[in-house]
FIRO-343248 format. One record per residue (C-alpha): z, y, x. Coordinates in nm, 3 decimals. Example, Ala and Ser with C-alpha at 12.3 -4.5 7.8 and 13.67 -1.06 7.14 Angstrom:
BEGIN
{zz 0.780; yy -0.450; xx 1.230}
{zz 0.714; yy -0.106; xx 1.367}
//
This chain:
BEGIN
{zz 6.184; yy 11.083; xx 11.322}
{zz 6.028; yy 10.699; xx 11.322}
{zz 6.107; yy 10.486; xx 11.002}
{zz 6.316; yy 10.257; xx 11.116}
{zz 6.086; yy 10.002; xx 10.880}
{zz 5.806; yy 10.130; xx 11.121}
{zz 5.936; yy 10.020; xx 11.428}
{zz 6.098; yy 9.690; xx 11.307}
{zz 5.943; yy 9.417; xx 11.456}
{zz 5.903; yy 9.608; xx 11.834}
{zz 6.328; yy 9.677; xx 11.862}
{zz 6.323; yy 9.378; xx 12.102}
{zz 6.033; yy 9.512; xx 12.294}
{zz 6.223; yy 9.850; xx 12.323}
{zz 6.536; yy 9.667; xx 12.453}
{zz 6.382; yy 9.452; xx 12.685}
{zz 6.144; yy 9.730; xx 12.816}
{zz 6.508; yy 9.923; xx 12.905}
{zz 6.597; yy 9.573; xx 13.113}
{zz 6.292; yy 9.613; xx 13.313}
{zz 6.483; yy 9.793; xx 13.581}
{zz 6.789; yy 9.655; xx 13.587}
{zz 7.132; yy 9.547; xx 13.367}
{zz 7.252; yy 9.836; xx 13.110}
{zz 7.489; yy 9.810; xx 12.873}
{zz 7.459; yy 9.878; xx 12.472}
{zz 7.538; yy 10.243; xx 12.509}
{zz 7.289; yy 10.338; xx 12.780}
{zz 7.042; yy 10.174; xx 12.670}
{zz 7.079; yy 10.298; xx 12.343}
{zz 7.070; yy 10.656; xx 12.431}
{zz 6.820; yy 10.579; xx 12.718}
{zz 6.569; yy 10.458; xx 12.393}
{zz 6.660; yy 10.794; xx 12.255}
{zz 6.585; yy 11.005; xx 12.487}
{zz 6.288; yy 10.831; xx 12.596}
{zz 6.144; yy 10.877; xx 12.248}
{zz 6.209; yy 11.230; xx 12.269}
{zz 6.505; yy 11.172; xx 12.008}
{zz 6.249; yy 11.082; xx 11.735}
{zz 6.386; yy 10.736; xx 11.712}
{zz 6.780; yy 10.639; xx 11.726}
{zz 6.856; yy 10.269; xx 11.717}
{zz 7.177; yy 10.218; xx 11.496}
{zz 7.439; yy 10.040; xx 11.685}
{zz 7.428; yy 9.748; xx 11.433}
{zz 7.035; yy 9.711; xx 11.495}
{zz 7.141; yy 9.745; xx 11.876}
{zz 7.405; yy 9.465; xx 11.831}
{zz 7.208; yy 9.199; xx 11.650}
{zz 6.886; yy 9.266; xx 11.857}
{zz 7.115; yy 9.155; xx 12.136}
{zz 7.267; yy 8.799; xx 11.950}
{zz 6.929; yy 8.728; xx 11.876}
{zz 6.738; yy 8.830; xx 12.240}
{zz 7.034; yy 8.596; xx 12.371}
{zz 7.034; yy 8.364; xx 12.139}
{zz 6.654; yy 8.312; xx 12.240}
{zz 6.721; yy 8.298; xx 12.616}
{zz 6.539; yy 8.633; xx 12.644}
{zz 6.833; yy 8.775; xx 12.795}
{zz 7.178; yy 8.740; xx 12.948}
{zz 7.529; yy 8.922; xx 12.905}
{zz 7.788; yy 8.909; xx 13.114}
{zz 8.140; yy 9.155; xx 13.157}
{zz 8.193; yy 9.376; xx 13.465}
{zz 8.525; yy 9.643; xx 13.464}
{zz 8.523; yy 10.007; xx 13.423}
{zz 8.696; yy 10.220; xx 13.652}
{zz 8.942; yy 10.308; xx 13.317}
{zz 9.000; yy 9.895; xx 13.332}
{zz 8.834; yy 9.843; xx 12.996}
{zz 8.558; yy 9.580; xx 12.991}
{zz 8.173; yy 9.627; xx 12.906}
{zz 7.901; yy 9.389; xx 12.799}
{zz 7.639; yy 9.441; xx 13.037}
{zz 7.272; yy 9.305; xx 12.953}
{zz 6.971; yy 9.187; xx 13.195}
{zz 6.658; yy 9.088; xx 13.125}
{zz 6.584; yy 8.661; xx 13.188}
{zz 6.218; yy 8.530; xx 13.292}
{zz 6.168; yy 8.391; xx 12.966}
{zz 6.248; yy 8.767; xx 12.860}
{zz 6.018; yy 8.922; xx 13.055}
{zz 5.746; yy 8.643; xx 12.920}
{zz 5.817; yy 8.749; xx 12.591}
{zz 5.810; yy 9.093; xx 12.651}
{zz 5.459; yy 9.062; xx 12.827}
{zz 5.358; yy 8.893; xx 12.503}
{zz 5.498; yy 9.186; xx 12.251}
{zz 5.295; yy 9.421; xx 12.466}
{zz 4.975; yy 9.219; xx 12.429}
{zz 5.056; yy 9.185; xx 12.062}
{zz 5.108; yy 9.574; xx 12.026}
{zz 4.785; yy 9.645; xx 12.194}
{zz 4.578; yy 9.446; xx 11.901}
{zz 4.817; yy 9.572; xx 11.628}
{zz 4.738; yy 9.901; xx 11.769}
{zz 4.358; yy 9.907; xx 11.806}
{zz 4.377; yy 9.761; xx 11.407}
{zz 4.583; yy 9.976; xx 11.302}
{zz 4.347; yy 10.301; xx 11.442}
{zz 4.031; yy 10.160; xx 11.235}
{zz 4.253; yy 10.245; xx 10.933}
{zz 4.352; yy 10.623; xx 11.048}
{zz 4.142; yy 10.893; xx 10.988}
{zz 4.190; yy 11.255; xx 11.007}
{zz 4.181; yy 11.431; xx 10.668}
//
């Protein structure tokens, strides 16, 4: 399992990486992060829901409702250009944190 003080500062990245493809809601994308990580990390809801005032807050992404078939309403997500721009720049910024962080692990 991933600390969650680990991953911090990348929970955007994961979010917007699971907009790539198309509008999701909190759930899927949620369990779409876990499964993708091979269950080794699980996003609390509360992380989940304040990633997504903040991502929208910051124009990286939209919300909007659409109707289930049981008539209830969902928040569905999708990623802006201004979102993807940012997410190009996380990745960029992961690659350098990354190749730093490697010159400090060494196999004992």
């Amino acid at each position: 399992m991933i600390s969650s003080d680990v991953i911090r500062g990348y929970n955007d990245t994961l979010i917007l990486y699971m907009l790539l493809d198309g509008e999701s809601y909190g759930y899927e994308i949620s369990k779409n992060i876990r499964k993708l990580s091979d269950e080794k990390y699980v996003m609390k809801e509360t992380t989940l829901y304040s990633a997504f005032t903040r991502l929208e807050k910051n124009g990286y992404i939209d919300s909007f409702f659409l109707d289930e078939t049981f008539g209830k309403r969902r928040t569905y997500y999708r990623i802006t250009p201004l979102g993807l721009a940012y997410y190009r720049e996380k990745c960029a910024e992961w690659k350098v944190t990354q190749e730093v962080v490697n010159k400090f692990i060494k196999e004992l």
